[in-house]
N, C-alpha and C positions, 0 to 999 in steps of 0.2 A: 668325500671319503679320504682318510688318510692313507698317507704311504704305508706299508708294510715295512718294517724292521728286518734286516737280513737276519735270517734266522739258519745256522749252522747248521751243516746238515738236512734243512729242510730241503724234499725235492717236489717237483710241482706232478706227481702223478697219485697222490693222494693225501701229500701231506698238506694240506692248505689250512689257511686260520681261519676264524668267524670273526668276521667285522660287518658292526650293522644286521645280520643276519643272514648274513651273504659269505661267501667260501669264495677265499680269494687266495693266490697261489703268486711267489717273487720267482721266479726264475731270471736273475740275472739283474737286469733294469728294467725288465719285462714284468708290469703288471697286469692277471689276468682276471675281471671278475666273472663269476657263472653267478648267472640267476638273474633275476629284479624283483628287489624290495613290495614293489605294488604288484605285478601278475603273476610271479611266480615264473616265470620265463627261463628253459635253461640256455638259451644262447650266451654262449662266449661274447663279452666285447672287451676291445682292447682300451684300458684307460690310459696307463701311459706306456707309450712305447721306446725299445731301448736296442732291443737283442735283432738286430737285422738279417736275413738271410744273407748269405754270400752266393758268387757264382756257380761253385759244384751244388748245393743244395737246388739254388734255381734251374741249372743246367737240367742235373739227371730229374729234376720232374718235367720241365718243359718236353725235354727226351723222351720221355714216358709217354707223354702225352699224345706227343708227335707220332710214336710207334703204332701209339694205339689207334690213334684216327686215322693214320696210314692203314693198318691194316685193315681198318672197318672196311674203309674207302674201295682201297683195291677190291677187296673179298666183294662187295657189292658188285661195282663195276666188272670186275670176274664174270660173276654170276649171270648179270644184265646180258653183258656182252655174251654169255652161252647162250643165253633162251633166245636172244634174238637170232643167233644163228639157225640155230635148229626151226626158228618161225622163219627166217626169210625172208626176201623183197626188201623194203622199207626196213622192215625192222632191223634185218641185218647192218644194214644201212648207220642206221643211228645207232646201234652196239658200237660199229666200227667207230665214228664219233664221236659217244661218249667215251669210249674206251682207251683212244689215241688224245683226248683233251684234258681228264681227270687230273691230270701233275698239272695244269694251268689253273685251275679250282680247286687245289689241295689246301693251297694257303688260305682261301678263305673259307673253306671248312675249317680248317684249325682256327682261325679268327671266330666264327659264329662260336664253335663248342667253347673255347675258353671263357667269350663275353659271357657268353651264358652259365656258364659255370662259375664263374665269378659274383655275377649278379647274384644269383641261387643262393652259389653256398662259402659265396670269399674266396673259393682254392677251386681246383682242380681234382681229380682223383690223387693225378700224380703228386702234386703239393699235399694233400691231404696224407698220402703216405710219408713224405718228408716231412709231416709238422709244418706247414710253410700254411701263411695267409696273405690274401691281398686285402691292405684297407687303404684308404685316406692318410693323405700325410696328419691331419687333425684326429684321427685313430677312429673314425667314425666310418662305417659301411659304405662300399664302392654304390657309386652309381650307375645306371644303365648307361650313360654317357661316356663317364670316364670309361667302365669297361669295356665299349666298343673301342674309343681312340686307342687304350691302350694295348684291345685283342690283333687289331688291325697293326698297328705300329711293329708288334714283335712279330706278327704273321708275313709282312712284308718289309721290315726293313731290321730284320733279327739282330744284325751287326750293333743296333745304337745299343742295345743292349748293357752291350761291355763294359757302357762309361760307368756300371754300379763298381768298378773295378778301383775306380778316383775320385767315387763321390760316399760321403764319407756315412750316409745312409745308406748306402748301396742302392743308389737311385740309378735303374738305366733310364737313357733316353726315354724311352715307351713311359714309365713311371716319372719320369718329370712335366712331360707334355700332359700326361692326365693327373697330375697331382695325387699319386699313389703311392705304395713303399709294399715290400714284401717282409713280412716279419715273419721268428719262430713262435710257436705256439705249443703248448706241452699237449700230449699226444697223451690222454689218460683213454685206459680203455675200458671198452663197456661194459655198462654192470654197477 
């Protein structure tokens, strides 16, 4: 496939060309194609990549995220922790310890939901609200592998994070160990 021409004034929420037969959209140095030639597929992949996310972009969806699974979390364990009381013996029992240990198991609830969210569907809810994608540094789709190193890596050691701050992909730590990159993605809406 060839490059696309910057084309002035085009924007990538619906103005996109036909090449090949395919609607493909420049935003920036970001090449986006939808569809495939042979099945008819509308998944997004990224051919070349250019337009990295930055920190506040990554930040408030990681934050997002983190909220959200926090609050799932709590609100469960809340709830556990009532029935068992009102049931008693044993059960209060183990309320009492799930409910007093759940901040020790937070991080790797957030670690499972992200792998898996990654794997699925590239992003996260909250990245999906920011336009934000995880792929391969080679622009090809995470794997189950990478996305566990790197759901676990930013679940438990968030700080490496920052180095996307000096590396000039905006690679954190987590994203270099598993050979990944967080790019934007145009956010066309549905319909």
């Amino acid at each position: 496939m060839t490059a696309l021409p910057e084309t002035p004034g085009a924007h990538p929420d619906g103005a996109g060309q036909m090449v090949n037969g395919v609607v493909a959209y420049k935003s920036g140095t970001n090449l986006v194609k939808q569809g495939n030639e042979e099945a008819g597929v509308t998944q997004s992949r990224v051919i070349q990549t250019g337009e990295y996310a930055g920190l506040v972009s990554r930040a408030l969806a990681y934050g997002a995220d983190a909220f959200f699974v926090a609050l799932l979390t709590g609100g469960s364990v809340t709830v556990f922790a009532m029935i068992a009381s009102v049931v008693g013996g044993w059960a209060g029992e183990l309320g009492h310890l799930i409910s007093s240990s759940y901040l020790i198991f937070l991080p790797s609830i957030m670690a499972v939901y992200c792998a898996l969210f990654w794997l699925l569907a590239g992003r996260t809810p909250g990245m999906a609200v920011l336009g934000l994608r995880v792929i391969r540094v080679d622009g090809s789709r995470i794997h189950w592998f990478a996305a566990l190193v790197r759901a676990l890596l930013l679940a438990y050691f968030p700080i490496g994070a920052l180095w996307l701050v000096v590396n000039r992909r905006h690679q954190g730590l987590p994203d270099l160990v598993a050979g990944t990159t967080v790019i934007r993605v145009p956010v066309t809406p549905p319909g």
